[in-house]
C-alpha positions in Angstrom: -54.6 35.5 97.5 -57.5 34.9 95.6 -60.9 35.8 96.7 -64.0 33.8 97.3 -65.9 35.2 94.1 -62.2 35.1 91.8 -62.4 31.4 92.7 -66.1 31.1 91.8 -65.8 33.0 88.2 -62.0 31.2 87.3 -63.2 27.8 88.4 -66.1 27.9 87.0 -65.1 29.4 83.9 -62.8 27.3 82.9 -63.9 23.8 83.7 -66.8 24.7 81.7 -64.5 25.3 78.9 -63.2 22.3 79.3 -66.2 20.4 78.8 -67.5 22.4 76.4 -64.5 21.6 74.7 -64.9 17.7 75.0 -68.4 17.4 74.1 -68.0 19.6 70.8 -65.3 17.4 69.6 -67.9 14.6 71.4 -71.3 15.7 69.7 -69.7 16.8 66.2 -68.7 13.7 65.6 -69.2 10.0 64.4 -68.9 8.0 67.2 -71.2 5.6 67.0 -73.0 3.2 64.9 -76.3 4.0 66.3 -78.7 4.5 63.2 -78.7 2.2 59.6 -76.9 5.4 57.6 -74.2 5.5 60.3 -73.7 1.7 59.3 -74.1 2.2 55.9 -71.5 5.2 55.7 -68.8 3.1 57.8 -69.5 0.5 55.2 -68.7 3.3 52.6 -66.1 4.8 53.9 -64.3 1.6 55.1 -64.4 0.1 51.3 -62.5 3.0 49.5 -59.6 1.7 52.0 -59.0 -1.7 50.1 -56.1 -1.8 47.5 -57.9 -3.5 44.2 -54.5 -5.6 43.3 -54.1 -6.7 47.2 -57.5 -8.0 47.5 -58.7 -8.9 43.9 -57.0 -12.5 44.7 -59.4 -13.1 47.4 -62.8 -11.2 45.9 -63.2 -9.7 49.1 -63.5 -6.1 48.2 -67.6 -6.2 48.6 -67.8 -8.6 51.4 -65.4 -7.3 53.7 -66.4 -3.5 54.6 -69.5 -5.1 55.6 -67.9 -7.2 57.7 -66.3 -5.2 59.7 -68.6 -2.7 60.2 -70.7 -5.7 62.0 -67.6 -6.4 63.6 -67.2 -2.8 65.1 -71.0 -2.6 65.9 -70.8 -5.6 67.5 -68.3 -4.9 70.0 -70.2 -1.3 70.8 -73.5 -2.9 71.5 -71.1 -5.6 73.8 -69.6 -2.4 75.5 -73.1 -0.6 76.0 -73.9 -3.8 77.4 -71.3 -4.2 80.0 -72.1 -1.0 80.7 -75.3 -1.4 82.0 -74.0 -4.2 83.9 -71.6 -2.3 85.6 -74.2 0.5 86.0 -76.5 -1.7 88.1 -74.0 -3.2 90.3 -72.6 0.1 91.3 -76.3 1.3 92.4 -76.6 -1.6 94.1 -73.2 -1.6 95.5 -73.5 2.0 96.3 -76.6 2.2 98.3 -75.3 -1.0 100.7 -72.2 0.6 101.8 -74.3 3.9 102.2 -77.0 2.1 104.5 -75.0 -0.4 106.5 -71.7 1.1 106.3 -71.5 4.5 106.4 -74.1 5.3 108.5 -72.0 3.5 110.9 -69.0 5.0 110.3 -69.9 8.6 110.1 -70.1 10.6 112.5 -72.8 12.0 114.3 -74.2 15.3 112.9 -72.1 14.3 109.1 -74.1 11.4 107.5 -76.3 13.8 105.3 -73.1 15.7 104.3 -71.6 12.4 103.7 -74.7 11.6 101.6 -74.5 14.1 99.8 -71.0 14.0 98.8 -71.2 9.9 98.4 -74.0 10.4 95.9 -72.6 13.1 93.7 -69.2 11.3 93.0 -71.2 8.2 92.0 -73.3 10.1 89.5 -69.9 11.6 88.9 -68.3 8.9 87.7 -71.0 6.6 85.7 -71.3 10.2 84.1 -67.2 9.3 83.4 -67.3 5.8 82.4 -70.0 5.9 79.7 -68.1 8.7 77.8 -64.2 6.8 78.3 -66.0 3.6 77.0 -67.5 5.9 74.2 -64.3 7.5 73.1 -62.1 4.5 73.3 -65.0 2.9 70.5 -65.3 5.8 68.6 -61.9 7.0 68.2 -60.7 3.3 66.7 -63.6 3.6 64.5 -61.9 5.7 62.5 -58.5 5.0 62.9 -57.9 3.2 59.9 -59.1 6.3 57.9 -56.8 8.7 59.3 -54.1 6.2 59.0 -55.1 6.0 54.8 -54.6 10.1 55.1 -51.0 10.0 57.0 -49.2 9.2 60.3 -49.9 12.7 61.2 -53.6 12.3 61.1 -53.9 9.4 63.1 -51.3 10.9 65.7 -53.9 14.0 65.6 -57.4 12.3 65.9 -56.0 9.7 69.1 -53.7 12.4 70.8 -56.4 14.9 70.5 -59.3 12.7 71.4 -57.2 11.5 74.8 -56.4 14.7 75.8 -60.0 16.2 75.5 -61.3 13.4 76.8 -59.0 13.9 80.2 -59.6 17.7 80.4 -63.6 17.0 80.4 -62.7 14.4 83.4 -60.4 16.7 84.8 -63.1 19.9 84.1 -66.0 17.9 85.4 -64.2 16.4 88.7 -62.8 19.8 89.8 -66.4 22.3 88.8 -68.2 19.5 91.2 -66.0 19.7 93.8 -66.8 23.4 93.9 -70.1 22.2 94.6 -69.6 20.0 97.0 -67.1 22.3 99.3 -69.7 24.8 99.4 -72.7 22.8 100.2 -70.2 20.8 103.1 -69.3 24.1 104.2 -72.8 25.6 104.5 -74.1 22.0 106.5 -70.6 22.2 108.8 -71.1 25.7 109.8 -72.6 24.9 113.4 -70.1 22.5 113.6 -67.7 22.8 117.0 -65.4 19.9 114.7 -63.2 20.8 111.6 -62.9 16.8 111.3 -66.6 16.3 110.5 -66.2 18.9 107.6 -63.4 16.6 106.2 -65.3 13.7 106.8 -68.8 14.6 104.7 -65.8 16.0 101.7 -64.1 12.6 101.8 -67.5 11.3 100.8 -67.2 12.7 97.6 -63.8 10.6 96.5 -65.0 7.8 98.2 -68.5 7.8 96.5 -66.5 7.9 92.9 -63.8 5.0 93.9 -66.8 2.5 95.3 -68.5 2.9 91.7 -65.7 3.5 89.9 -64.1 0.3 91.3 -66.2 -2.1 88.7 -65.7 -0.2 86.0 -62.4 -0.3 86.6 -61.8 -3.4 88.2 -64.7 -5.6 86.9 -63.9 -5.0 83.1 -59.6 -5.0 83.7 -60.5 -8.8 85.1 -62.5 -9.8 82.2 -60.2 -7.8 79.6 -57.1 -9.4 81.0 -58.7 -13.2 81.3 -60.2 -13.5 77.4 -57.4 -11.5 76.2 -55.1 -13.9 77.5 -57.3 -16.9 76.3 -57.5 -15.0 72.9 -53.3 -14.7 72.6 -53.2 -18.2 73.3 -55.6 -19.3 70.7 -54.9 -17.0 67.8 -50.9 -17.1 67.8 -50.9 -20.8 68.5 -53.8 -21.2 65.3 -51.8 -18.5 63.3 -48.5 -19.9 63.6 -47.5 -16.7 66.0 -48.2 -14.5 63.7 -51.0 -11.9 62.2 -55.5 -12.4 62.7 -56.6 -14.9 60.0 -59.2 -15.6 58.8 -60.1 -19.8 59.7 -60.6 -18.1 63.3 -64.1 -18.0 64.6 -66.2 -14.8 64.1 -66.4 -14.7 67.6 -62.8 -15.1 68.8 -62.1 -12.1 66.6 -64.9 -10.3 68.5 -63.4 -11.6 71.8 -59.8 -10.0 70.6 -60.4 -6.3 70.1 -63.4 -6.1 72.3 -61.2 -7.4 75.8 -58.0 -5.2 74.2 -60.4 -2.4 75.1 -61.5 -3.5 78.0 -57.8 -4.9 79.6 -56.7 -1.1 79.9 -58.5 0.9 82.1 -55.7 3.9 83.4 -58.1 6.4 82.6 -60.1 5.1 85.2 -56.9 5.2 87.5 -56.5 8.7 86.6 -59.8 9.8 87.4 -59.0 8.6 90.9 -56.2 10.6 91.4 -57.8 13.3 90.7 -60.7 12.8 92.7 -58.3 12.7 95.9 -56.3 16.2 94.0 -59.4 18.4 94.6 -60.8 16.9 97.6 -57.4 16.5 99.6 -57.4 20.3 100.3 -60.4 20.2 102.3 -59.3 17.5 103.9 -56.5 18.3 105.3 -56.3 21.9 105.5 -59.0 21.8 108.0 -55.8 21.3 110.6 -55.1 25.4 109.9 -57.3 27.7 111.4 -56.1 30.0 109.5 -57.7 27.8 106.6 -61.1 26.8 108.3 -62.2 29.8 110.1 -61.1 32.2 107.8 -64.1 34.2 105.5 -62.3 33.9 102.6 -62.7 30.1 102.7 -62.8 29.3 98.9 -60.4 31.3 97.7 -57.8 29.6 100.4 -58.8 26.3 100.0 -59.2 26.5 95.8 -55.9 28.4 95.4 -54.4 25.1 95.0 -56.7 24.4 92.4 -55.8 28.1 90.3 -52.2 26.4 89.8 -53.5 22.9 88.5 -55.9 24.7 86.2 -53.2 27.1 85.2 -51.4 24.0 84.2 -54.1 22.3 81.8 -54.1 25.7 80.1 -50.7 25.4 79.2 -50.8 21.6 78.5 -54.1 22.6 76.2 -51.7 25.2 74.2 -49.4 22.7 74.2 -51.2 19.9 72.5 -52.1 21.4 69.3 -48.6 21.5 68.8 -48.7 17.6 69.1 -47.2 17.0 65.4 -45.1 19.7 65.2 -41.7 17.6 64.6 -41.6 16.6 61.0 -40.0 13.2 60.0 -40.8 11.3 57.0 -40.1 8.2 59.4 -43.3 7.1 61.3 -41.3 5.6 64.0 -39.2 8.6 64.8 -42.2 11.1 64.1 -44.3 9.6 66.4 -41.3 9.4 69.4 -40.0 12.9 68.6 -43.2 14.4 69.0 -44.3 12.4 71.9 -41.3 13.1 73.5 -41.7 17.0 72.8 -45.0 17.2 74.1 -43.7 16.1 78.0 -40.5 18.3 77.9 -42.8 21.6 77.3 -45.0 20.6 79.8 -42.4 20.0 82.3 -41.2 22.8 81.8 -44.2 25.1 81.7 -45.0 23.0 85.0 -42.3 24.6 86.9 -43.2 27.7 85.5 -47.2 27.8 87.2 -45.7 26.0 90.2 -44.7 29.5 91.1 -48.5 31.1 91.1 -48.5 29.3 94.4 -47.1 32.0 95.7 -49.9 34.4 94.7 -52.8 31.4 95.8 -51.8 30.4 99.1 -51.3 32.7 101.9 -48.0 34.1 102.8 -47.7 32.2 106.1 -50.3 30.2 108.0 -50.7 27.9 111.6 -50.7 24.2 110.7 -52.0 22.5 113.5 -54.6 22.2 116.9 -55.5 25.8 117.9 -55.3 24.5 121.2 -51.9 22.7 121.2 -53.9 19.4 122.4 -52.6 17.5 119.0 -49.6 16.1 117.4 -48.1 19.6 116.9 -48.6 23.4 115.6 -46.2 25.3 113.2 -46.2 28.1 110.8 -46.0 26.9 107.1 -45.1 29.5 104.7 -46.2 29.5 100.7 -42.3 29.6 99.5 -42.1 26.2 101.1 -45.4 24.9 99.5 -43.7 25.7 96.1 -40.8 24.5 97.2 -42.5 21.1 97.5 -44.4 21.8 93.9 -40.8 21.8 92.8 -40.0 18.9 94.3 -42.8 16.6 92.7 -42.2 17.6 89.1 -38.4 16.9 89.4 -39.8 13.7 90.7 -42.4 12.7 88.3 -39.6 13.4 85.6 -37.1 11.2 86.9 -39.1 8.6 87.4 -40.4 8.8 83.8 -37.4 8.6 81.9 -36.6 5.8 84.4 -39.0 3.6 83.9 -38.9 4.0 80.0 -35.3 3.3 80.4 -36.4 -0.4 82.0 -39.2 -0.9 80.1 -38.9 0.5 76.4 -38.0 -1.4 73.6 -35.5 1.1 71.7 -33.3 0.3 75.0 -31.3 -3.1 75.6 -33.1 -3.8 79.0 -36.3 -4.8 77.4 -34.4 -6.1 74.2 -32.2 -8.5 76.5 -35.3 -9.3 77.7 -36.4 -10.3 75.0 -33.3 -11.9 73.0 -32.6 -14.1 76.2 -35.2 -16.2 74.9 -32.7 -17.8 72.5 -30.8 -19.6 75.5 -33.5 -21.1 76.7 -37.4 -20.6 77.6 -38.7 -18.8 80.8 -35.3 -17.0 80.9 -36.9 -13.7 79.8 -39.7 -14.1 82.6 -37.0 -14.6 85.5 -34.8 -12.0 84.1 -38.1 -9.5 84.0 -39.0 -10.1 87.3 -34.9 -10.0 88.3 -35.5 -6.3 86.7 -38.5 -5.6 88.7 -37.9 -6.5 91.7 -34.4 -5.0 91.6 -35.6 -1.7 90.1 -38.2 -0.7 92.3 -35.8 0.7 94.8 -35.4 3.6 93.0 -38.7 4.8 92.9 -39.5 3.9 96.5 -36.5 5.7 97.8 -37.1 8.5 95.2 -41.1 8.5 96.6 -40.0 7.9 100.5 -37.0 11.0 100.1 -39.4 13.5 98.6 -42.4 12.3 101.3 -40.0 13.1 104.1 -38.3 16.3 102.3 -41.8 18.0 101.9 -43.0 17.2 105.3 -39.6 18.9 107.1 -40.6 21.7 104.7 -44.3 22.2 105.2 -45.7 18.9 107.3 -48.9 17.7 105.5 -48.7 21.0 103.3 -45.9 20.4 102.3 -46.8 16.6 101.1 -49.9 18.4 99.8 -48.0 20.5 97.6 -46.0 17.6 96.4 -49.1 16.0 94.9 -49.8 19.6 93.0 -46.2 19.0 91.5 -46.0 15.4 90.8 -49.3 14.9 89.0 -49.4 18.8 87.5 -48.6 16.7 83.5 -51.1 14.0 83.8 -53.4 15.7 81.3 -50.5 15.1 78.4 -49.6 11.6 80.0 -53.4 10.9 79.6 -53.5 11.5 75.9 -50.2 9.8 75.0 -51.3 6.7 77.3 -54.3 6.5 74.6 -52.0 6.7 71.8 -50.3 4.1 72.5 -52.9 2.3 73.4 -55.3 2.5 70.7 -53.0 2.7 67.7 -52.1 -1.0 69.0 -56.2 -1.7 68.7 -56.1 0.1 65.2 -53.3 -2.1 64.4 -55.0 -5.0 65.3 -58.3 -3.9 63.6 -56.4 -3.2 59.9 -54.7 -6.5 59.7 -58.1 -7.7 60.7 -59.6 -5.8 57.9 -56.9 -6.8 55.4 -56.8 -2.7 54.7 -53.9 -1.8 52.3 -50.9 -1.8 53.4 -49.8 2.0 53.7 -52.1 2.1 56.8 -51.1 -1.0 58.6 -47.4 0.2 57.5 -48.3 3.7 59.5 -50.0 2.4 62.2 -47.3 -0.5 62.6 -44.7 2.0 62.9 -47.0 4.7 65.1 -47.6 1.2 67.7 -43.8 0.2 67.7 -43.3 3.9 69.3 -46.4 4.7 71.1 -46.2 1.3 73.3 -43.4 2.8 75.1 -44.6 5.9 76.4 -47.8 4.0 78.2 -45.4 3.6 81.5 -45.5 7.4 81.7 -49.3 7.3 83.0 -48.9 4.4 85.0 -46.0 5.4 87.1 -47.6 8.9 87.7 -51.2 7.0 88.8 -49.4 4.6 91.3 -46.9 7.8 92.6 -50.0 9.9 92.9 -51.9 7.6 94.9 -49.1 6.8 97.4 -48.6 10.4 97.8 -53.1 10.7 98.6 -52.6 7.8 100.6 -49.6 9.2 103.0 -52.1 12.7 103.0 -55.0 10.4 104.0 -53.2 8.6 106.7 -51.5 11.6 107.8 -55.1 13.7 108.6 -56.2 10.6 110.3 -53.4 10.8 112.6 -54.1 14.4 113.2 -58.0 13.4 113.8 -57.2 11.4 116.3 -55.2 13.2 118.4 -53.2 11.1 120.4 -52.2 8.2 118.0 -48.4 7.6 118.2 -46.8 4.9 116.1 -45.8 1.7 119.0 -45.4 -1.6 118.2 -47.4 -2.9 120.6 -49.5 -6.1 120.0 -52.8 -4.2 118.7 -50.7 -2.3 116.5 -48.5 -4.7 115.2 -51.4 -6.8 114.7 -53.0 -4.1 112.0 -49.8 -4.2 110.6 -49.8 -8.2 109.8 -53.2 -7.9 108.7 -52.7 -4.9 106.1 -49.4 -6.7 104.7 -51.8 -9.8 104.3 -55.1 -8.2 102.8 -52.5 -6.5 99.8 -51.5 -10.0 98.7 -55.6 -11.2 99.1 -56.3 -8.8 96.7 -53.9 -9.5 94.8 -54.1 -13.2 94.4 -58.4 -13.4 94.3 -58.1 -10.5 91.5 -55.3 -12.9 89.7 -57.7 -16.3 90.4 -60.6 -15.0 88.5 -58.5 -13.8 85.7 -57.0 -17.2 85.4 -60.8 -18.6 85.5 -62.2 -16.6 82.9 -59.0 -17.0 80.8 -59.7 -20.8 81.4 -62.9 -21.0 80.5 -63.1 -19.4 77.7 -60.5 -21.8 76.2 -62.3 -25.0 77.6 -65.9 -24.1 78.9 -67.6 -25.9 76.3 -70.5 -23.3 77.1 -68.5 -20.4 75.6 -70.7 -19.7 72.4 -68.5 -20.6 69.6 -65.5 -19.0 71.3 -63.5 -21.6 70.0 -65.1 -23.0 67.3 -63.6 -22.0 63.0 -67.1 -21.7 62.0 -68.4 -17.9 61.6 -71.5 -17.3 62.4 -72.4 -13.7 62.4 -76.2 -13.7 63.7 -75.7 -15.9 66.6 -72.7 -14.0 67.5 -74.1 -10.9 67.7 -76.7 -12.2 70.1 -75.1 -14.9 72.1 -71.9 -12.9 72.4 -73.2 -9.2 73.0 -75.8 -10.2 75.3 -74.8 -12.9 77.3 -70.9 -13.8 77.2 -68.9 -11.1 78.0 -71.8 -9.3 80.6 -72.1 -13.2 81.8 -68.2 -13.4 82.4 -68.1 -9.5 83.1 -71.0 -10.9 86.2 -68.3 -13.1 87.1 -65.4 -10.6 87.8 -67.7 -8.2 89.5 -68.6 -11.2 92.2 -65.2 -11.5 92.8 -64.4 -7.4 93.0 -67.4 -7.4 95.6 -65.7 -10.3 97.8 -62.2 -8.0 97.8 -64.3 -5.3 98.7 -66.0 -7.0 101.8 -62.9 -8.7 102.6 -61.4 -4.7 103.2 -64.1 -3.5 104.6 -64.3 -6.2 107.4 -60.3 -6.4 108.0 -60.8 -2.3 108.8 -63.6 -2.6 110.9 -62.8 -5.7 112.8 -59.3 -4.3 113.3 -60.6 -0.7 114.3 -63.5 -1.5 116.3 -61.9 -4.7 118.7 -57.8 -3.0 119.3 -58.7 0.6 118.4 -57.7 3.4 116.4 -53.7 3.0 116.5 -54.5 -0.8 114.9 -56.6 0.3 112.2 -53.9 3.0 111.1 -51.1 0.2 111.6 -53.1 -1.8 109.0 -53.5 1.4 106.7 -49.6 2.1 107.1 -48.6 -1.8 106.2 -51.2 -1.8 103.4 -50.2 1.2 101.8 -46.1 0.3 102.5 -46.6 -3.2 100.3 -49.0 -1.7 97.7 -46.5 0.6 96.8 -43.7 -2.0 96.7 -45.9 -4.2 94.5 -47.2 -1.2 92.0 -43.8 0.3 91.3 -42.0 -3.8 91.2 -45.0 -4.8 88.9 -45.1 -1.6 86.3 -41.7 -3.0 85.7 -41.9 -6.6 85.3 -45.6 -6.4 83.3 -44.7 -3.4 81.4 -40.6 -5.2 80.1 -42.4 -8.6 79.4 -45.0 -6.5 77.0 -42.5 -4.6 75.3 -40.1 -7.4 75.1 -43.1 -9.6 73.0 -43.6 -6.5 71.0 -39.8 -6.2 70.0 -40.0 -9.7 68.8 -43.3 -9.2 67.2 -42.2 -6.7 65.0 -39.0 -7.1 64.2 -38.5 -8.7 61.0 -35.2 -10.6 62.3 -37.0 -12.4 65.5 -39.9 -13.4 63.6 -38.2 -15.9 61.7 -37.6 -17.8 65.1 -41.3 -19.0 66.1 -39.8 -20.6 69.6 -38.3 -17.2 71.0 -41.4 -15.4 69.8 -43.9 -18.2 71.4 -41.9 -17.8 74.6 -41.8 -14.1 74.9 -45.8 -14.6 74.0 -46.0 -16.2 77.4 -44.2 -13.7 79.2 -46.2 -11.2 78.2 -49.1 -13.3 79.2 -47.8 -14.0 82.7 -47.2 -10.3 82.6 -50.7 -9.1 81.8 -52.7 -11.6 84.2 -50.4 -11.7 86.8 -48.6 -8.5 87.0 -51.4 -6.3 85.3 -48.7 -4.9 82.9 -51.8 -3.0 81.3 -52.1 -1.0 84.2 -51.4 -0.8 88.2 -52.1 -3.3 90.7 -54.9 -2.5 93.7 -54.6 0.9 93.7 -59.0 1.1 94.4 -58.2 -1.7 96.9 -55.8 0.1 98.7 -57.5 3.6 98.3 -60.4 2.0 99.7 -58.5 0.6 103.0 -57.3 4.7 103.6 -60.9 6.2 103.0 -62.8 4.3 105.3 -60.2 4.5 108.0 -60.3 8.2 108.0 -64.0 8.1 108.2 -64.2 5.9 111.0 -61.5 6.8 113.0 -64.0 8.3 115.2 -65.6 5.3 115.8 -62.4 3.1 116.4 -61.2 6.1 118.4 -63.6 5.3 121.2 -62.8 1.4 121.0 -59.4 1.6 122.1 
């Protein structure tokens, strides 16, 4: 066992390193175009990347660096811009649901607590967002430069800059939830109620998801709608194939900048690991062996001392990230890739076993007075047991869904090739593979939930989180590889650089694409997993909820089933309606007009389109919001506390279904498109590449195939049941 001061020193210690570590890499470099000689030098360094026989046809060589370095800066100013917008609406956002809602909800004696908490994880995340939106500009700024240099380069600069750039959220999450527990602690002291401690923590997740939520929600909506207006116009103008150059200055803009914005699973991440550290206090304050012991931090943090263990090995790890030599870029990139997980999983199970040394040899689980559900003794072999459990999980379920969804295998290649029969084939047969496959990972999920609870009961599901989410540092990084080498891509042909870096990053892209799945199955499993902790300590707070399926219950059942398909289909309207609009809105500044016109672009576009149609998305994000927070508190407050957790059971039940069906269906209809894209055999066939073009638009606007679907929606729905489950306890 640790003790309270160990805690304090290795906590501290080494989440500062971690953001040290970020924010040298961060401040010692370019990544920005804030002054003149920044935009001069990218103008500089951007023309010694032109091939004088490629481009001496078109006497671009002088006009072109230029170009895009206006191109670049206007998309940063655009970002900053939605930035602010998000910014505001959060603050706005924030203090509502703080005024009329949670001081409601909370309990008596915990609304300062709550306050506290709420606020910190707000600041917390906006904190968060500015530096993801920062990276993911400043790391495809020079992209094309490493990419001139070699494959290895470019693997180094995006791996390394999405693996720092997780450890600093990771660092920054977990050193102010130190905070946090210790202030709580101090203001629960006088406290007769455990519950009201985990209440004013909960504040702290829930204070990061209700801000986070735009960021995340607002610009995926936006990203998702232009891009998918963008697809349409450029392939259809370019005869399905490459940028050109009779496209408007602004679609080009539109393009990259709502690439960028579509993919937002670092903001996923940061969720999870928001519930990670706070999840402890929350549901450990069923042991009194946890909550009235004095060594209170070192109990509750041991957990903690084995995920930080963990990102010290994953840190060793990464600056091995280019170790396998290949002089193929395609094989390279995979081998390497493909390295970096294996030694992770395996140093995983290795620090699983600390929690033997972090957690107390045997504890009570349960109500000291026997008044609850239950009491029983849970012993630390059994929470590592369970640690066990989640990474052998987390790695079946990875090389499962790359098995479905990558390219290099024939699932996704039949996918695509199917097209030659006839069109919309490869969308049924995607969703065929979708819905069919996501019984594997629900029954995989489901037999691990109930293993670990027979185990260790909420412990034990606790110590399956540790496990399953123990690599998502790694999965973080490669997630932006894949990602961003795609914008780089994208960016080079726009460029017309030489061809040695669009042949590198074209074979980096064609391998990188198919590790994104890793990070999105791990988000959706790791927030299925908080949500069953979530609804499990709710359960215990009430005391004498027992699952019936009476009429008030079954009624919060029907009403969570129906509020995950809401969200679903108002988050897929607007999409559609931005998509729309920007492809017929005659009011969409030269969107689709061939004339370029850099000036007006740079003010019409950066300033009012995409904030004005980033406003747009964020009404509709607020609407799903309200429409959960008044199916919870209608349901709790009129049939009681065993209706509301009925509606957080169904919710949670169909969320899951939809996340693992629609990883698969988006994610095979994206890789599908990009097997055609880049082979050189299915190019030749415009009609089965048009086809799977619209498949992998269906995939991205309806199934999200970017990311996950609702997981702040149904994160939400959990949160503010546990923190009013005192109120709807007394309105049964």
């Amino acid at each position: 066992m640790f003790t309270d001061l160990s805690v304090y020193l290795i906590v501290s210690i080494f989440c500062v390193l971690a953001i040290a570590l970020f924010l040298m890499g961060f401040l010692g470099t370019s990544f920005s175009i804030k002054q003149e000689d920044d935009y001069q030098n990218l103008i500089i360094d951007y023309g010694n990347l032109y091939d004088e026989q490629e481009i001496d046809e078109q006497n671009w060589k002088q006009e072109l660096p230029a170009y895009m370095a206006t191109y670049l800066q206007t998309i940063e100013i655009t970002l900053k811009e939605l930035y602010l917008n998000q910014l505001i609406i959060t603050i706005i956002t924030s203090g509502g649901f703080l005024l009329i809602i949670a001081s409601w909800l909370t309990p008596s004696g915990t609304f300062w607590g709550f306050f506290i908490s709420y606020f910190w994880g707000t600041i917390i995340t906006c904190i968060i967002a500015y530096l993801i939106i920062a990276v993911k500009i400043g790391t495809l700024l020079r992209i094309p430069q490493k990419a001139f240099i070699g494959k290895e380069d470019v693997l180094k600069w995006i791996y390394g800059n999405g693996f720092f750039t997780a450890l600093f959220i990771g660092g920054i999450i977990t050193l102010n939830s130190l905070f946090i527990v210790l202030i709580m602690k101090a203001m629960s002291v006088q406290s007769t109620k455990p519950e009201n401690y985990a209440i004013m923590i909960s504040g702290f997740p829930l204070g990061m998801l209700i801000s986070g939520i735009y960021f995340r929600e607002g610009m995926s909506v936006t990203g998702r709608g232009i891009q998918a207006a963008c697809d349409l116009m450029i392939k259809k103008e370019q005869n399905l194939g490459e940028f050109g150059n009779n496209l408007s200055y602004t679609t080009k803009i539109a393009a990259g900048m709502s690439s960028l914005l579509a993919e937002v699973n670092f903001f996923d991440s940061m969720l999870v690991l928001s519930l990670f550290v706070s999840m402890p206090s929350i549901v450990l304050v069923n042991s009194v062996d946890y909550h009235y012991s004095d060594n209170f931090i070192g109990k509750m943090f041991g957990i903690q001392i084995v995920f930080i263990l963990s990102w010290i090995g994953q840190l060793l790890i990464s600056f091995l990230s280019h170790i396998l030599k290949n002089d193929d870029a395609v094989a390279f990139t995979a081998n390497n890739v493909r390295c970096q997980i294996l030694m992770s999983i395996f140093l995983s199970l290795c620090f699983v076993i600390f929690s033997l040394l972090s957690l107390p040899k045997e504890f009570e689980f349960g109500d000291k007075d026997y008044t609850q559900i239950y009491r029983e003794k849970v012993f630390n072999r059994d929470f590592m047991g369970c640690g066990f459990i989640g990474i052998v999980v987390s790695a079946i379920l990875i090389i499962y869904y790359e098995y479905l969804t990558s390219h290099g295998y024939s699932v996704a290649q039949k996918v695509a090739l199917v097209s030659y029969k006839a069109p919309t084939l490869n969308i049924i047969q995607a969703y065929s593979i979708g819905n069919i496959g996501q019984i594997i990972p629900a029954l995989l999920i489901a037999l691990s939930l109930f293993i670990s609870y027979k185990l260790a009961s909420l412990v034990g599901i606790l110590g399956l989180f540790l496990g399953y989410i123990l690599n998502i540092y790694i999965l973080m990084a490669i997630s932006m590889l894949g990602t961003l080498s795609g914008d780089g891509l994208k960016l080079s042909f726009l460029a017309q650089f030489t061809n040695n870096i669009k042949d590198r990053l074209h074979s980096i892209t064609w391998a990188a694409k198919n590790y994104i799945v890793w990070l999105k199955i791990t988000n959706a499993g790791g927030l299925i997993i908080a949500a069953i902790l979530i609804i499990g300590t709710s359960i215990f707070f009430s005391k004498t909820f027992i699952l019936q399926l009476n009429g008030y219950n079954l009624f919060g059942f029907l009403i969570g089933f129906g509020l995950a398909y809401y969200n679903k289909g108002l988050t897929i309207f607007i999409v559609k309606t931005i998509c729309e609009e920007a492809l017929y809105d005659e009011k969409s500044y030269q969107l689709r007009k061939n004339k370029p016109d850099e000036e007006v672009a740079l003010e019409n576009f950066s300033y009012t389109y995409f904030p004005l149609k980033n406003r747009q998305g964020n009404y509709y994000v607020l609407v799903n919001l309200l429409s959960c927070t008044i199916a919870v508190l209608f349901t709790g407050i009129i049939f009681g506390h065993g209706a509301s957790i009925s509606l957080a059971i169904s919710n949670l039940f169909i969320n899951a279904i939809m996340m693992f069906q629609s990883i698969l269906t988006g994610t095979v209809l994206k890789n599908a498109f990009i097997y055609n894209s880049y082979d050189q055999q299915q190019q030749e066939t415009s009609q089965v590449l048009s086809v799977n073009l619209y498949g992998d638009i269906q995939g991205q606007t309806i199934e999200e195939s970017q990311n996950i679907q609702n997981p702040y929606y149904m994160i939400y729905i959990m949160l503010i049941t546990l923190v009013g489950i005192e109120l709807f306890k007394h309105n049964s």
